[in-house]
N, C-alpha and C positions, 0 to 999 in steps of 0.2 A: 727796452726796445719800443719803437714807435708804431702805432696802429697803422699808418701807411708804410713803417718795413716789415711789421708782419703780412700785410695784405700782401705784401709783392712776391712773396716768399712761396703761397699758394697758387696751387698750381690752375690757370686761365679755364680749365674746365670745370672746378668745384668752383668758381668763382661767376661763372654764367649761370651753373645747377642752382644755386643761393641763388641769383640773381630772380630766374624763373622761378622758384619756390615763392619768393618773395611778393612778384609778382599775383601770382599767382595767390595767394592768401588773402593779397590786396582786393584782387579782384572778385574772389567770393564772399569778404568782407561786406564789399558795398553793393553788392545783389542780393546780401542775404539768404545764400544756398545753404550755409551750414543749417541756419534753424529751421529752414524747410523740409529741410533731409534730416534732421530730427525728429521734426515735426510728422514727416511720413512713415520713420520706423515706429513710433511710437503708436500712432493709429495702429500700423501693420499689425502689430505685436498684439494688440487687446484685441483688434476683427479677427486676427487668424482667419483670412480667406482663404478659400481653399485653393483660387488660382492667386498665388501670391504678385507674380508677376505681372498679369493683367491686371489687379488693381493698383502695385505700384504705374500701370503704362496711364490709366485714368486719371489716378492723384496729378500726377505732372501735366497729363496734356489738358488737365482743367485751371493751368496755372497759365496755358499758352496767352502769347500776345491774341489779342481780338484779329479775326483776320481780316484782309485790306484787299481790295481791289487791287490786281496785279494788271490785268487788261484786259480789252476788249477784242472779241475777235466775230467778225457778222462775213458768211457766208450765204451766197446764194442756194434755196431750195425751191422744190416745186408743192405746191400747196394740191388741196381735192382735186381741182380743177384740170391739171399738169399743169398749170400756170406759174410764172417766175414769185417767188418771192424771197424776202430776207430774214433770217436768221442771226440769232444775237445770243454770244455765248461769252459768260464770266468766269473770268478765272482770278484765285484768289491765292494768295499766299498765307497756307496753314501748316504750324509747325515749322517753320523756315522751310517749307517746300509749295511748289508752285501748282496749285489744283483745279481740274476743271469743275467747277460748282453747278455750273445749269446754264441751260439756253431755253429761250421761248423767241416765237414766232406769230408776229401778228399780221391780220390781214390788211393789207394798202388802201388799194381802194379795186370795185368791183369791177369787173372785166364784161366784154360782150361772150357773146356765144359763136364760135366756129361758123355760124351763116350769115355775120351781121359784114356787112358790106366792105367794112371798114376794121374788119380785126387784125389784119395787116398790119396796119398802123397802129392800131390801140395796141397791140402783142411787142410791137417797139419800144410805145411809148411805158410800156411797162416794165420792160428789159432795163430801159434807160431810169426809170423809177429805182430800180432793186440796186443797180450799180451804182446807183448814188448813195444809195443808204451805206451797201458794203462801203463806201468807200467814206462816209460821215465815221461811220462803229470804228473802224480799223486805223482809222489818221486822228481827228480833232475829237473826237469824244474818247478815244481811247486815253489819251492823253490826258484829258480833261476829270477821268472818273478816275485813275491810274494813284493810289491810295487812299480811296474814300473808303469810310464804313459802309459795308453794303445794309446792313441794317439801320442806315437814315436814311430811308427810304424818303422824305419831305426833302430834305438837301440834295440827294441824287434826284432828284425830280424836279429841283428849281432850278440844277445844273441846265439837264437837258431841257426843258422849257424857254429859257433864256436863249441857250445854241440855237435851238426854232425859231423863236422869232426872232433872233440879228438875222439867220437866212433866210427869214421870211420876209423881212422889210428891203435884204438888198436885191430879193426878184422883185420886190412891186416897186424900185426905184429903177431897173434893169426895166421895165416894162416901160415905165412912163418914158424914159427916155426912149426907149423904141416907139413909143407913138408922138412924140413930141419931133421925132426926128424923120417922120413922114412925112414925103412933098404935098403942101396943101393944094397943089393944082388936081393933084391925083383922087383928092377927097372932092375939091368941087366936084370935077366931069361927072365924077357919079353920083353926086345928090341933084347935082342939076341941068341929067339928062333928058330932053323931051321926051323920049322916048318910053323912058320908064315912067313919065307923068303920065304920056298918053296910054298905056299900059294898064296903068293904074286907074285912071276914068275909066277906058272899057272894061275893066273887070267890076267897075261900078256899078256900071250902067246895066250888065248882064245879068248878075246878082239881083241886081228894083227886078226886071224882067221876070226872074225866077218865082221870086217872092215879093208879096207887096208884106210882109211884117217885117221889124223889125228887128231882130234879138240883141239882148244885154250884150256889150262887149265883154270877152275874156279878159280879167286883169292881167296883166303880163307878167309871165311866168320868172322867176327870180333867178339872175344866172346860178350857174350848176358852181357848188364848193369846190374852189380850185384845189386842186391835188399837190402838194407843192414835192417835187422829186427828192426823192429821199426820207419821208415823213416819218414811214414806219418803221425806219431805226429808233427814231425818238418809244413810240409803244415799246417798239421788240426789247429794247436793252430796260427798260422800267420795269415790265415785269419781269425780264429774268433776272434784276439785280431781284426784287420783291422773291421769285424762290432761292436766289440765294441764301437771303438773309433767313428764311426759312428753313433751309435745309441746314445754316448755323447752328441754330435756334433746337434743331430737332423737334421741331413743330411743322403741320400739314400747312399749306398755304391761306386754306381759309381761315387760319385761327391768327396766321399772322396778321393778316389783313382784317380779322375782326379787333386784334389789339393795335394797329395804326388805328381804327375807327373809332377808338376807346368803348368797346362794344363789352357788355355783362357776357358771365360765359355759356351762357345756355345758348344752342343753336337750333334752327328749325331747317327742315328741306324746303326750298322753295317749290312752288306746283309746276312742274314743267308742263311746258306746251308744245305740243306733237302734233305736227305740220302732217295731215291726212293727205293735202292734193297741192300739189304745186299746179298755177296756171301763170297766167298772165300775159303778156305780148311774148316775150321770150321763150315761153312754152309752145310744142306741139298742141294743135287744136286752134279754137275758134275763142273761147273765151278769153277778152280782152279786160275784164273789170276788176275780177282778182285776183291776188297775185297768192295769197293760199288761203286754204281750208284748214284750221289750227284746230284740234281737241284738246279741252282743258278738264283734266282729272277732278273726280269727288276731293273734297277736302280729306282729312288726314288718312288718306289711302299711303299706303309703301308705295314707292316707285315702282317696284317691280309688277304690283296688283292693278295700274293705271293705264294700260294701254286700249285701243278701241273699243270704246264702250257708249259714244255718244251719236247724236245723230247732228247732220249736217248740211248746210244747201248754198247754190249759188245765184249771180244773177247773169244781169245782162247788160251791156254798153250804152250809157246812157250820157245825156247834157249834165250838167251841175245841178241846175234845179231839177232835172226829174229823178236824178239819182236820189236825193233827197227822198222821193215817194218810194225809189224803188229799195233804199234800206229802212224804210218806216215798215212797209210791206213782209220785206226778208224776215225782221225784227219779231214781226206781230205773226206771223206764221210761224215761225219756227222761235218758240222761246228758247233753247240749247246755245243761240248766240248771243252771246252775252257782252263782246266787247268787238267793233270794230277799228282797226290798224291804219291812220290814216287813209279815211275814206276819199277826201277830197286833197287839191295841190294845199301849199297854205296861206295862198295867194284868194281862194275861197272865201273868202272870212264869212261870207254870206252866208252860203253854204252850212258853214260850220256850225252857227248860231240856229240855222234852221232847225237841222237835222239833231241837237242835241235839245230843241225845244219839243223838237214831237215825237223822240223815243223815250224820253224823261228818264227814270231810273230802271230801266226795263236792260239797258246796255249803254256801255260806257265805249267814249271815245279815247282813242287811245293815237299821239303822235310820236312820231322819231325825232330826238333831242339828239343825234350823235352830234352833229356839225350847228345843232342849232339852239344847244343848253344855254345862251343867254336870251335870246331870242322871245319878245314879248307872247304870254300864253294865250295859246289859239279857245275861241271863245268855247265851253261847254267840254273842254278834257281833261278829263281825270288821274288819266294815268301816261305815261310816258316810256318809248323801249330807248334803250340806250347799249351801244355796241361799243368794242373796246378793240379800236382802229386803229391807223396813222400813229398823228401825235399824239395821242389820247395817254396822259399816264398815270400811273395808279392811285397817284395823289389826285387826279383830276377825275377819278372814277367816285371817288371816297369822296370829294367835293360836291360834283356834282347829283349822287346820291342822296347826300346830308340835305343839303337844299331842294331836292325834291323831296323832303322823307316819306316814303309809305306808299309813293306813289309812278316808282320805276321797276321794271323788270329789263335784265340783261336779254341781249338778243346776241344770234351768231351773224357774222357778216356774209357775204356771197361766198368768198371762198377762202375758207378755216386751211390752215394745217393740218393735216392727217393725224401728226401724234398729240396735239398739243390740247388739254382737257382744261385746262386751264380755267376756264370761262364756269367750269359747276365751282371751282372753289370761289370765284370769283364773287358769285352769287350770292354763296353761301355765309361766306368773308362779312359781304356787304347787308346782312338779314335782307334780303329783297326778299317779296311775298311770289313772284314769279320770275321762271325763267325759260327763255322760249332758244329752244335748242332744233329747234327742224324736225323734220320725217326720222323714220326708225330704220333710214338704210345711210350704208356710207360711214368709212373707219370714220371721219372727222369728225362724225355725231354721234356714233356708237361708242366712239373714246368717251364720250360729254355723258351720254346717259349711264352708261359702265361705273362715270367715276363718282357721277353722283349716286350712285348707290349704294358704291362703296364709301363715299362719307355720311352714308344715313346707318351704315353698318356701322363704323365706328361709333358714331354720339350716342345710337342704341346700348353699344355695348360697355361707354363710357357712362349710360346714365345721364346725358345732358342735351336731348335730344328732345325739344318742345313738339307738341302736336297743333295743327288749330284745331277749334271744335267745332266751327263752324266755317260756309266759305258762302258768302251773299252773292246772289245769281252777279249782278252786275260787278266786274270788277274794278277797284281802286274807290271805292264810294265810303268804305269805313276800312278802320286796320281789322283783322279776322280774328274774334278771340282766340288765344291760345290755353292749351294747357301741358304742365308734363307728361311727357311720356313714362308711362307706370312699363318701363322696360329695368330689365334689372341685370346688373354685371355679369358676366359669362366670363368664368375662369379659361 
């Protein structure tokens, strides 16, 4: 009898059952399950765990595919302030299921105060910010990030960087046409109205009358970094892919980010700076010149042993050049200030050279590189604060760090997140020598000092937790020697 009249003789369901078995054999064949599942009983069998089933649930889900960006999802929240902001949340497909990983939230850009003339409008134009971002996170970058490893953290970063600037180049080509497509009859009338010449002589003329000196002209102040709508999805979704990939990983976020930075493993707390007085134009009161009064802790104090302990002083509103005397003054009275934050615009350059020739190493100048880290170095500064905004992304933090080395501390921006601490791993991640987290009120700073204490807890009780031993009055002038910490494992 022939193999095709016996086939036919069996009956259509034993002949699908073969078919599936077949199959099926085939297919564990070329995955390899049988000898994995050998491979697992046999371990079993010699560990003899005492939960046997939880280590087989380990064995296999350490075998899992790596997981993959499934999508993006940015809702709007309200930050300290109740002001609008966006929120960026990753989800990832682990174990063939679909899992929410993490969100973080960065600040956009800084808002007025409830009395400024004009918050109407800025309260808009920031509504209109946040909606854009949601709608960048949840349309074209969802798509765009939608099976990437969230642990290449450089590639996820060159994604988003790119999307920035093609929608950064099509507003300033959207711009020039709108000015190019302006009636130039509209632009003469008003450059070449009489009236605003003769205007302009009599307020000449009255000014000689007031005074017969002269004063230096202000150089003109440099327009203000456009905010481009939508920016801070680019930050928000960076670092939350960044604790995704750490929360993979089963690693804290600043350990991730000290191994993007190819960083040795020992860690140190950076010295936070605790913001005693807010003033400024924006504050209640009279004092116009500063905008805070910061205390910086003894060197390798614990966080928790570092709170008011120094002394402190203010001035008074002054020109460019007499400010000049009056922080030579501030400086020489009161040695406890050791670094002043952008004393002058950076339009000063004068200024700058002055004021850093006649305090000499007594106090360091210190400027804000957020919007202006390429930007040629302002004469006589040392040190540089650097916040993590907008587009700012974690590659661009780690960049911009490396190329300052030794000589930036992370700052918060005007208005943080409530839950989001982010910014002490940040720090810590980054070995910065300072970090200036604000006053010692307000969840969104109390989260930031909370957590950084809790990661001096850990490297304490890991044993890997550097001290400095010393901390030179001025800061950013030399790196601070360090030493280990003679702390020992706690069972």
């Amino acid at each position: 009898m022939s193999y095709r009249g016996f086939t036919s003789r069996v009956p259509k369901e034993e002949r699908d059952l073969c078919d599936v078995r077949t199959a099926a054999a085939e297919f564990y064949r070329v995955n390899g399950v049988p000898q994995l599942i050998e491979r697992a009983l046999n371990e079993l069998f010699f560990l003899q765990p005492e939960d046997v089933h939880g280590y087989l649930a380990n064995y296999f889900t350490n075998l899992c595919a790596p997981p993959r960006i499934s999508r993006l999802k940015g809702r709007e929240v309200y930050d300290a302030r109740g002001q609008l902001s966006i929120e960026a949340e990753v989800f990832c497909i682990v174990c063939n299921e679909e899992k929410s990983m993490s969100s973080a939230a960065v600040s956009s850009h800084s808002g007025p105060k409830e009395t400024s003339p004009v918050w109407k409008a800025k309260s808009q134009e920031r509504a209109d910010h946040v909606l854009t971002a949601a709608q960048w996170i949840n349309g074209p970058l969802n798509n765009m990030l939608k099976g990437q490893n969230p642990c290449d953290q450089s590639d996820v970063d060159h994604i988003l960087s790119n999307f920035f600037t093609a929608r950064f180049l099509e507003e300033k080509d959207i711009q020039k046409e709108e000015e190019e497509s302006r009636s130039p009859s509209e632009t003469e009338v008003v450059l070449s109205s009489p009236l605003s010449a003769q205007t302009k002589n009599k307020k000449s003329v009255d000014k000689g009358k007031k005074s017969n000196s002269v004063e230096k002209p202000f150089p003109p102040a440099e327009p203000p970094e456009p905010a481009l709508p939508g920016s801070s999805a680019i930050g928000s979704v960076s670092l939350a892919v960044a604790k995704t990939a750490a929360k993979i990983q089963g690693i804290p976020l600043y350990k991730h980010i000290a191994a993007l930075k190819n960083r040795k493993a020992l860690f140190h707390i950076p010295v936070p700076l605790v913001t005693l007085l807010s003033c400024g134009k924006t504050s209640p009161g009279k004092l116009s010149l500063l905008k805070e009064v910061i205390l910086i802790p003894k060197a390798g104090q614990r966080v928790k042993e570092s709170k008011g302990k120094y002394e402190v002083s203010a001035g008074v509103l002054k020109s460019p050049d007499e400010l000049v005397d009056v922080y030579q003054t501030l400086t020489s009275r009161y040695p406890a200030v050791v670094a002043l934050i952008d004393p002058f615009r950076r339009e000063d350059i004068d200024q700058w050279e002055k004021l850093s020739n006649v305090i000499g190493d007594s106090c360091s100048l210190l400027s804000d590189i957020t919007f202006k880290s390429k930007a040629p170095p302002l004469p006589g500064v040392r040190g540089h604060v650097l916040k993590h905004i907008r587009e700012t992304t974690v590659s661009d933090l780690i960049c911009i760090t490396s190329e300052h080395q030794g000589s930036v501390m992370m700052g918060t921006a005007c208005s943080e997140p409530c839950s989001e601490d982010s910014l002490s791993d940040i720090a810590v991640g980054l070995d910065l020598d300072y970090v200036k987290l604000g006053g010692l009120s307000g969840a969104e700073r109390m989260t930031k000092y909370n957590r950084l204490i809790s990661i001096e807890e850990e490297l304490v009780q890991q044993g890997i937790l550097v001290c400095e031993e010393k901390h030179p009055p001025p800061l950013f002038t030399e790196r601070p020697q360090r030493q280990c910490a003679a702390a020992e494992r706690t069972d």
